[in-house]
N, C-alpha and C positions, 0 to 999 in steps of 0.2 A: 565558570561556575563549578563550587566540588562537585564528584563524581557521588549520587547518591549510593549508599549503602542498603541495597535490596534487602527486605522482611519477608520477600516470598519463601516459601520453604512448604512444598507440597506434602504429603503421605507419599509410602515407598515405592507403590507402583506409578507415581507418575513423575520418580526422580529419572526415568530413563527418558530419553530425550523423546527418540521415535516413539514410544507410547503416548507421550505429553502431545506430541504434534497431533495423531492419527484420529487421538478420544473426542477432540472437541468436532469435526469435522465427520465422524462415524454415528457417534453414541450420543451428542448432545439434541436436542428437539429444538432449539432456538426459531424463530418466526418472526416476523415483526410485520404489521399493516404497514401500505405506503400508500399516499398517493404521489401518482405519476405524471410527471412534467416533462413534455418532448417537447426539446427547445433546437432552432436551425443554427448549425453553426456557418461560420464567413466563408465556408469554402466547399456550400450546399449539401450538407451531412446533417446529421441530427446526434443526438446526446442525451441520453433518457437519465431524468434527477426521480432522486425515489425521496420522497419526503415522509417525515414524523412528524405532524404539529402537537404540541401543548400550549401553544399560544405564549409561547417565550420572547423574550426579547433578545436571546442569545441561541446561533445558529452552531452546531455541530457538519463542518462537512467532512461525509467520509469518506475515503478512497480505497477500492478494496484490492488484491496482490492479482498475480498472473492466473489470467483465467477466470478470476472472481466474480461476483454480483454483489448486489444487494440480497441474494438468499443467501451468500456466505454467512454462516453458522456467526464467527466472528462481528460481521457486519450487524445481522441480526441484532445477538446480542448485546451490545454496547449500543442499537440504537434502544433495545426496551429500557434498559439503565437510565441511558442520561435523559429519557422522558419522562423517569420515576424521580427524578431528581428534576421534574421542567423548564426541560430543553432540548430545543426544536433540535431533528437533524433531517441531514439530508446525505444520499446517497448516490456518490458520483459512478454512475457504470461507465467504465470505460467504452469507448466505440468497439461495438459488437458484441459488448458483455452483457447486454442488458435480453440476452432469449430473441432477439431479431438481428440480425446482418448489418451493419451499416452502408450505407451505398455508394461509399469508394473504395479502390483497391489499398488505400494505408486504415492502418486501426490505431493501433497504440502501441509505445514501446517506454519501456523504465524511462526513459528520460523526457519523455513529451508536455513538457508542462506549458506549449500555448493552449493545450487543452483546458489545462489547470487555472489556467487564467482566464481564459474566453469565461466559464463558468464562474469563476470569484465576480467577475464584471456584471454577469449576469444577476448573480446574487443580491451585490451590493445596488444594481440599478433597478432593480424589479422587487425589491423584498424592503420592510423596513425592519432591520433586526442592528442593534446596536453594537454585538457583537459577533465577530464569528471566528469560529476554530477550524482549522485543517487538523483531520486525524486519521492518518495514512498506515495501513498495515504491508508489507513487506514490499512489493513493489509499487504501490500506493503510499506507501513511508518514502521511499527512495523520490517520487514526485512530491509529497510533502516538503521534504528539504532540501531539495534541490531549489523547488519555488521559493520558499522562504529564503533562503541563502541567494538566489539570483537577482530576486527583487529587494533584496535588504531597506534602504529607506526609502524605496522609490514604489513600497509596499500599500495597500490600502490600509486607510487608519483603524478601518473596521474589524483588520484582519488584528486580533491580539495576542495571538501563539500559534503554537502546533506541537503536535505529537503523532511520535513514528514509532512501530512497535514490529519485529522482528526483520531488521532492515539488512538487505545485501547493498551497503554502501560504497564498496569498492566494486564494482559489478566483476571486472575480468578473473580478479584471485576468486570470488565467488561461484564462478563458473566453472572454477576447476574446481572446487571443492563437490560442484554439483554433479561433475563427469566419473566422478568417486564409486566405487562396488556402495557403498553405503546409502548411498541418495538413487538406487538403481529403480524401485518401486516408484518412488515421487516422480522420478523425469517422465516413464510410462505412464502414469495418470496423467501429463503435463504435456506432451507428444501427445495422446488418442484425440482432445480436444485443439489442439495446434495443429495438425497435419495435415484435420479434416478443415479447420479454418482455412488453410491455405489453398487447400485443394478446390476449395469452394470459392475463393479470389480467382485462380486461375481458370475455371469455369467461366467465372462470371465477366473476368478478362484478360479475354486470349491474344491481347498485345503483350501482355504479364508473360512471358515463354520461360515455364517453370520446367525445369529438368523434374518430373515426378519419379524418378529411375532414384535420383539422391534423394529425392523426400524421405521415400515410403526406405529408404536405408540409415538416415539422421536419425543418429541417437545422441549427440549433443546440442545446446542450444548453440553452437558456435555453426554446426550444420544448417539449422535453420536462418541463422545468420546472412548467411553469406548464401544461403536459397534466397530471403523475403525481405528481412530487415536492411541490410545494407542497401541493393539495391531500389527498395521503395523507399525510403526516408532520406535516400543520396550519401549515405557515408561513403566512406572508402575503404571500408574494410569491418571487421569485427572488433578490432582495437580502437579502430577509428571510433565505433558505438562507444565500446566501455567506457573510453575516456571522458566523453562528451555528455555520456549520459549518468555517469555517476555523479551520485549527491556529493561524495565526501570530501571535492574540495571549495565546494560553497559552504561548507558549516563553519567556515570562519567568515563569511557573512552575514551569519544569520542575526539579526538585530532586534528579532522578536524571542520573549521565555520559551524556548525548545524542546522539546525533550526527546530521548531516545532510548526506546528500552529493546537489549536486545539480549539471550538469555544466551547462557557461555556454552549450554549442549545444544544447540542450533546448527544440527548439522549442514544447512545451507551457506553457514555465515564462515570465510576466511578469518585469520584474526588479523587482517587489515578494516576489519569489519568492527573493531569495539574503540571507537575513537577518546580514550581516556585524556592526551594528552589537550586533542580538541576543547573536551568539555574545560578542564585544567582551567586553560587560556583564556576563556571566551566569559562575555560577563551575561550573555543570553543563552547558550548552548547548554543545555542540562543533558546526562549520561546516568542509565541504570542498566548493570551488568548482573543480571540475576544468575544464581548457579544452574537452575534448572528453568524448565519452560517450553524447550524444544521450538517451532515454529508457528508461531500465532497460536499455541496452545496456552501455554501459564492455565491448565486446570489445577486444583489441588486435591480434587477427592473425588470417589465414587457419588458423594450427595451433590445433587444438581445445587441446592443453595449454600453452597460454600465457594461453588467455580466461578465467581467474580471478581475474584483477585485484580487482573487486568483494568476492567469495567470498571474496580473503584479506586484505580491508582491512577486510570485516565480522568478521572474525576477529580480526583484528591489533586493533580497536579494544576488542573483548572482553577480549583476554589484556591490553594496555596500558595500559588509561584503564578500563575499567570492573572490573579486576582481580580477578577473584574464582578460584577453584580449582575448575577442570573436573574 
């Protein structure tokens, strides 16, 4: 599919990147009602769904980034939107994102989409909703396309697109860019809630024999890697993860209208990270390279009712390219 050509174009102080990231996550008031659906998963854990009804016949699920919820600001707001526009969503908290612990020593990592799946199954078996949307923000996007591209025809018919919006698709180049003097503030807010997670596994299991000497001294996520993730999930290494869990070489399977929007001052994102030649190729794969936006940001101004840019281009690609009757 071409590569669409972005109309976003903020006011001046939120053409800096880091500004665009921090506003909507600091300054925005976003809130959304849910109600709450704790469902068991196959391997005696649970999985808390945050739902918005308007009595739609068309499901929104949304996946939110590292560390996230359903009060992510983001989250929030796209789910007030597309219920102004009548349509249901729902809200995937990853295991332990949801303000309670989940009760095995694995949680979630970028690439785990039997999670993604257990839940589409549940959806489609328990709901009658005619359509549904996967719409994934950062490393919720990277399980967006990942799934989409793994499952390609072997996909539920229910399922009729997806949309990924500030995605680290290449995980390992992304990680260097995140070890960077520039992303120094971000890993710190992303480390105080990770550290204490881990630390609260190896409490809780103390077969888990966590060096806490290298914890509380990991400052990259490659540290933690090779503390939590490798080990719990069985890889063989840290490369071993990125390879296996990045999205971007399933986006040449993706066989449902795709999109990814990921904006070019995004200081998380490598430029293995803006798959222009993918989208090129592909007759499902849609690409928006916005110039500005920063990290799940895209606000455009100090007035709260103009910062839906985002909210109405995830819309806009629903009613236009992915076409189906809300």
């Amino acid at each position: 599919m071409p590569v669409f050509t972005s109309n976003f174009l903020p006011t001046i102080p939120f053409r800096n990147g880091h500004f665009n990231t921090m506003y909507r996550p600091l300054f925005m008031k976003d809130k959304a009602t849910y109600t709450r659906k704790r469902i068991t998963t196959w391997d005696n854990d649970f999985i808390d769904l945050d739902f918005s009804f308007v009595n739609s016949k068309t499901l929104v699920l949304l996946i939110h980034g590292l560390e996230g919820s359903s009060e992510s600001k983001y989250i929030a707001s796209n789910t007030n939107y597309l219920n102004s526009k009548n349509i249901d969503t729902v809200c995937f908290n990853l295991r332990g994102c949801s303000g309670e612990d989940n009760l095995l020593l694995s949680t979630y990592h970028s690439g785990k989409t039997e999670d993604v799946d257990f839940v589409i199954q549940h959806l489609t078996e328990n709901y009658n909703y005619s359509n549904i949307i996967i719409v994934g923000f950062s490393l919720g996007g990277n399980l967006t396309l990942k799934y989409i591209g793994e499952k390609s025809d072997g996909i539920s018919a229910k399922i009729k697109g997806g949309i990924a919006v500030s995605v680290p698709i290449d995980i390992g180049s992304s990680e260097l860019e995140m070890d960077k003097l520039k992303n120094k503030l971000y890993m710190e807010v992303f480390f105080k809630t990770m550290k204490n997670k881990v630390l609260e596994k190896a409490h809780k299991f103390p077969e888990f024999e966590l060096d806490k000497d290298k914890l509380f001294k990991a400052t990259k996520f490659k540290d933690l890697e090779y503390l939590y993730t490798v080990p719990v999930f069985g890889f063989d290494s840290p490369e071993d993860y990125w390879q296996k869990a990045s999205s971007k070489p399933y986006i040449t399977n993706i066989k449902k209208p795709t999109l990814l929007i990921n904006a070019k001052d995004d200081t998380f994102l490598s430029t293995e990270c803006y798959p222009y030649q993918e989208a090129e190729n592909s007759n499902y794969f849609f690409f928006e390279a916005t110039k500005y936006g920063g990290h799940c940001g895209f606000m455009t101004s100090f007035k709260p009712n103009e910062n839906k840019w985002l909210e109405h281009r995830i819309y806009r690609f629903i009613k236009e390219n992915i076409q189906i009757d809300i």
